[in-house]
N, C-alpha and C positions, 0 to 999 in steps of 0.2 A: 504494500500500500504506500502510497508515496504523500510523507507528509505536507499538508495543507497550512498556512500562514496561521488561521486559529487554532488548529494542532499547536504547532510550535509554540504562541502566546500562552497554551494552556498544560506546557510540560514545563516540567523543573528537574533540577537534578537534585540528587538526593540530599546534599548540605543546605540546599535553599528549602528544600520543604521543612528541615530539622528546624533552620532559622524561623520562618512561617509559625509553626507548632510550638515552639519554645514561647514566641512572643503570644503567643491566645494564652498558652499556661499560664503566663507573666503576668497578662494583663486582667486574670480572668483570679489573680489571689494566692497562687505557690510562688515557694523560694525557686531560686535562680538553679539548684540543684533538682531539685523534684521535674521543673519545669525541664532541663535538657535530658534526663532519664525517661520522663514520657513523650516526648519529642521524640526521643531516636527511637523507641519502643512503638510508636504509631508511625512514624515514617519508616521503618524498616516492612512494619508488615505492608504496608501500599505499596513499598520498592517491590517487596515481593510476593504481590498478588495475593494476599490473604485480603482480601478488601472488608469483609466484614468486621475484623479488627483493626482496620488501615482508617485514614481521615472520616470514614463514615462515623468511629467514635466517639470523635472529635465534641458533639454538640453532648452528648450526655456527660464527658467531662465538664462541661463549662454551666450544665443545669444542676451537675453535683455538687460543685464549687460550689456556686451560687448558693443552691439549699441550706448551708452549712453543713449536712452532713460528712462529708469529711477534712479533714485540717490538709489543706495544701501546703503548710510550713512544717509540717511536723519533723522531729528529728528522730531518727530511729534508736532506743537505746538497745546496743550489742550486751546479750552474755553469754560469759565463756564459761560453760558450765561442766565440761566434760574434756577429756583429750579426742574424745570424737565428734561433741555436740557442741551447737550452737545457738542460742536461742533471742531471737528480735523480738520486742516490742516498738514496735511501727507508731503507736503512738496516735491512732484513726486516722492514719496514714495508707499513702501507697503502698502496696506492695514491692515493687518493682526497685522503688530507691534503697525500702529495708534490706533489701537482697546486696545492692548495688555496695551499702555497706558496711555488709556480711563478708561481701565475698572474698577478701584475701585470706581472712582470718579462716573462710570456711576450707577454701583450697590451701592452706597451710597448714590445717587439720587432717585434709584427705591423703596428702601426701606423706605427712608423719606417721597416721594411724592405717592409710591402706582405705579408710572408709569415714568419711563425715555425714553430719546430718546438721539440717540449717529449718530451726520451727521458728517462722512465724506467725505472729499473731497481733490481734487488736489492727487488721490491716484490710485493704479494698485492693480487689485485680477486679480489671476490665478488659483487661489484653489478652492477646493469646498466649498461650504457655511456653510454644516452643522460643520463642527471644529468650526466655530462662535458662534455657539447658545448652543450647545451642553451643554459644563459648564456648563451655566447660570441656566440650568434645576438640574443637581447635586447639586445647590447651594440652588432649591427649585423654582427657577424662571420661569417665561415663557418667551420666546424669540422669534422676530420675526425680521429676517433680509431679505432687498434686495438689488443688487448690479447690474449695469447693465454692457457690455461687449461691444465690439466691433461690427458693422455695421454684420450681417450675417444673419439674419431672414425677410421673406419676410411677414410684415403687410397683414392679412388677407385681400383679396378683391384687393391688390397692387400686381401691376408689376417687383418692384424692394427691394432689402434690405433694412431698416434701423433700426429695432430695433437689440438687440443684444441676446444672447440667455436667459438675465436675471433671471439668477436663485432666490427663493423663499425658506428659509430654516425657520422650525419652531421646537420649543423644548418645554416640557412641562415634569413637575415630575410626578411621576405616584408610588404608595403607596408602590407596593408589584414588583417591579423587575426596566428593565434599562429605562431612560428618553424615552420617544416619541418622535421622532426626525425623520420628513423630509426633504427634500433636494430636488428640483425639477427645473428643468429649463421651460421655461416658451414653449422654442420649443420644435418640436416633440424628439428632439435628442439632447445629448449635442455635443456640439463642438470635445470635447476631443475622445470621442465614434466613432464619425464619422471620426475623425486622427487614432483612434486606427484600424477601419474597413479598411481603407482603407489601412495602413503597413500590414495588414495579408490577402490584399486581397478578402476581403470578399463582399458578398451584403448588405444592408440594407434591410431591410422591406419598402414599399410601402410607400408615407405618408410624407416620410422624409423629402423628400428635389427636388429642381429642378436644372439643369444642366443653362451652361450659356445662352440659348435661354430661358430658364422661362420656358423648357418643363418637366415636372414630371422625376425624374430620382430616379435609387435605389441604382446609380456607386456612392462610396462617392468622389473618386478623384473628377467626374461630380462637386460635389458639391462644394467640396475645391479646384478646378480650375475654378474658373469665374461663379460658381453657389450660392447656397443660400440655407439655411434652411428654414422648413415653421412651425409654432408657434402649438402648440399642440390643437387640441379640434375646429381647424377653428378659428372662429371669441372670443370664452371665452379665448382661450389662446393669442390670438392677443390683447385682452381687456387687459389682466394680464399683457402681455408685455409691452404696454403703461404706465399702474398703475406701475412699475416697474421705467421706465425711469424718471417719472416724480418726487418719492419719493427717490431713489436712485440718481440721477441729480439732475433736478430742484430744489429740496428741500435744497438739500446738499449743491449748489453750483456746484457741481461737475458737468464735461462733459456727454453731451450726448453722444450715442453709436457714436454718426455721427457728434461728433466735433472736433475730433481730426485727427490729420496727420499725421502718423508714414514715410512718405515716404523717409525723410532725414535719416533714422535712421535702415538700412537694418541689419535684425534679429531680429527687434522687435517682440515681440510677447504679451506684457500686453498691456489689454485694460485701459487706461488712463481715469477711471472717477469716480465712486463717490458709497458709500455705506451708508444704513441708519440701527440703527437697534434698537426695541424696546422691553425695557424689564418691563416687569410688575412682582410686588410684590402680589400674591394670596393671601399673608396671610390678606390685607387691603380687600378681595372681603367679602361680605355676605354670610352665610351657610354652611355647612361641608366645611371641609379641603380640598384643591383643588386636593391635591396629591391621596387622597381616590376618591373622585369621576373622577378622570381622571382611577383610578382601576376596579373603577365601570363601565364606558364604555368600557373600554378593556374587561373585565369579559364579557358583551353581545356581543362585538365584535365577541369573540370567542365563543358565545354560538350561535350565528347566520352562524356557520360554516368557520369564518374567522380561515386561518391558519397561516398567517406572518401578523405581524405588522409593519407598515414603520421602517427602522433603524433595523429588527430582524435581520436582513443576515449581519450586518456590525457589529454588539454586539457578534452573533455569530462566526463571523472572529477572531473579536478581541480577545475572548475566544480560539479560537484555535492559534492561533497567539503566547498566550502568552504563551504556551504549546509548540510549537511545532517550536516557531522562523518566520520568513519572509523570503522563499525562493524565490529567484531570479533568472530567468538567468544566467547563465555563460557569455554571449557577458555584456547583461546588468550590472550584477559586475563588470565587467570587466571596462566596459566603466565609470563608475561612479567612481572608484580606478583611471582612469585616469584622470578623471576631478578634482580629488580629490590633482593630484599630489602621487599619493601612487604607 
C-alpha cells in the first residue's frame, strides 16, 4: 500500500508517541516517573499491535485519575523480606512503576537464589501482562507473572460473576531469534477486545460471554451492560482463574476481583488488586543451556508444521513499526493532542 500524505500526518515513531503519553499522564495528575513507565507501557503495546491495551486505554487512564481513585504520585514502598522474596506496597498505585522499582532488587534475588518472587499489592494494572515478563527473558530469564482484574467472568458451573479476566503472561530466552513470550487471559475474551467489539459494532464468536439474564449472548454491549464473561476451556480455565486470584491476591495481600468498590468514584476504570511474579535464573538448572534447548523445541515446533509462535505477530509488529512509525487515527490523534493539552 503506498503511503498517503494523511497517513504520514497520522504516524509517529515510537519516542514521539512515548513523549504524547507521558504529557496526558503529566497533565492528567502523576509524577514524572509513573507518567514515562505508562507511556512506554501503552506505547509499546500500539508499537506492537496489541491495540486493545495500546492508546485505546488511554481515556480510562485519564477518567481514573480524574475519579480519585487511584494516586498517580504514589511511591512504591520495596520489602526485602526473604533471600528469594520481594514484596511492594504500590501505595493505590500503578502497578507497573511498583515492578519498575522492584526490579533490580528482584533480579538480584533471582540470580543469587536460582529463583525470586516479586508480590505486589495495594496496586491497579490496566495493561497487558506480557510488557512484564518480556525483559526479564532478554536478560536471559524466565518469567512468570499473574494479576487479577475486576468482578467480570462467570466461574464455571456458576450463575453469576466473580472472578476477573486474570491474565497469565510467561517469557522464556530462546538461543537463535526473539524471547517466547505469552500473554493470555484466563477468559474466553479479554475485556478490552470485547470494548473494542463493541465501538465498531461488531459480533463476537459464540462462547464468549452471557447477557444480563445469564443467557448465552454474542452482542458484547449484552455483555458490558449487566452481562459477564465466561472463563476459556469451561471448567480448566475457570481452575486457572481461581489459581490466579489466589496467587495474584491472596498471596500478595492484594484485593480480590470482588473486594473492592469503585462506586464512590465515577470513571473509575483500574481494577484495585494485587500482582505476583516469578523469575527464575536457568543458568543454576542442570544440563544444556536453557536458551538452546528452548531452540530446540521451537526447531520441532516448527518441524511439526507449526507456523507462528506465541508473541511472533507482536515481534513482527514491532519490526515493522520500527520501519515504518505507528499510525493512528486522525479522530484518535487528535483526541490524544487534546488530552495532551497540545
Amino acid at each position: 500500500m503506498t503511503a498517503t500524505p494523511e497517513m504520514a500526518a497520522n504516524t509517529l515513531d515510537f519516542d514521539a508517541l512515548v513523549v504524547l503519553l507521558e504529557q496526558i499522564f503529566l497533565r492528567h495528575g502523576t509524577s514524572a516517573d509513573v507518567a514515562r513507565t505508562l507511556a512506554l507501557n501503552c506505547a509499546g503495546a500500539e508499537r506492537d499491535g496489541a491495540h486493545s491495551h495500546g492508546v485505546f486505554r488511554i481515556p480510562g487512564y485519564v477518567s481514573t485519575l480524574k475519579s480519585g481513585w487511584v494516586n498517580g504520585k504514589a511511591v512504591p514502598v520495596i520489602e526485602d523480606v526473604a533471600s528469594g522474596f520481594v514484596r511492594v506496597d504500590a501505595g493505590n498505585g500503578f502497578a507497573q512503576p511498583a515492578l519498575a522499582a522492584a526490579r533490580a532488587l528482584l533480579v538480584e534475588k533471582a540470580r543469587s537464589a536460582g529463583i525470586a518472587v516479586l508480590a505486589i499489592r495495594n496496586s491497579h494494572h490496566f495493561a497487558a501482562l506480557w510488557p512484564d515478563v518480556e525483559p526479564f527473558a532478554y536478560e536471559g530469564l524466565v518469567a512468570l507473572s499473574v494479576v487479577n482484574s475486576m468482578t467480570c467472568v462467570v466461574p464455571h458451573g456458576a450463575d453469576r460473576p466473580l472472578f476477573g479476566t486474570n491474565p497469565i503472561a510467561f517469557a522464556a530466552p530462546r538461543a537463535d531469534g526473539e524471547p517466547i513470550v505469552f500473554d493470555l487471559a484466563t477468559s474466553a475474551i479479554a475485556h478490552g477486545d470485547v470494548q473494542i467489539a463493541a465501538r465498531k459494532g461488531e459480533r463476537l464468536p459464540a462462547g464468549m460471554g452471557v447477557d444480563g439474564l445469564g443467557q448465552p449472548t454474542q452482542d458484547p454491549k449484552a455483555i458490558l451492560e449487566g452481562g459477564a464473561l465466561l472463563p476459556f476451556g469451561g471448567h480448566k480455565g475457570s481452575a486457572l482463574s481461581m489459581m490466579v486470584e489466589l496467587l495474584a491476591a491472596a498471596l500478595t495481600g492484594g484485593n480480590f476481583s470482588f473486594e473492592f468498590d469503585w462506586k464512590n468514584h465515577p470513571g473509575a476504570k483500574t481494577p484495585w488488586t494485587g500482582q505476583l511474579l516469578i523469575v527464575i535464573d536457568p543458568s543454576k538448572a542442570a544440563g544444556q543451556n536453557f536458551a538452546e534447548r528452548s531452540q530446540e523445541l521451537v526447531r520441532q515446533m516448527h518441524g511439526v508444521g507449526l507456523k507462528r509462535l506465541p508473541g511472533d505477530r507482536r515481534h513482527h509488529q514491532r519490526a515493522k513499526s520500527g520501519v515504518n512509525g505507528i499510525q493512528l487515527d486522525a479522530e484518535t490523534l487528535a483526541n490524544l493532542r487534546e488530552l495532551a493539552g497540545m
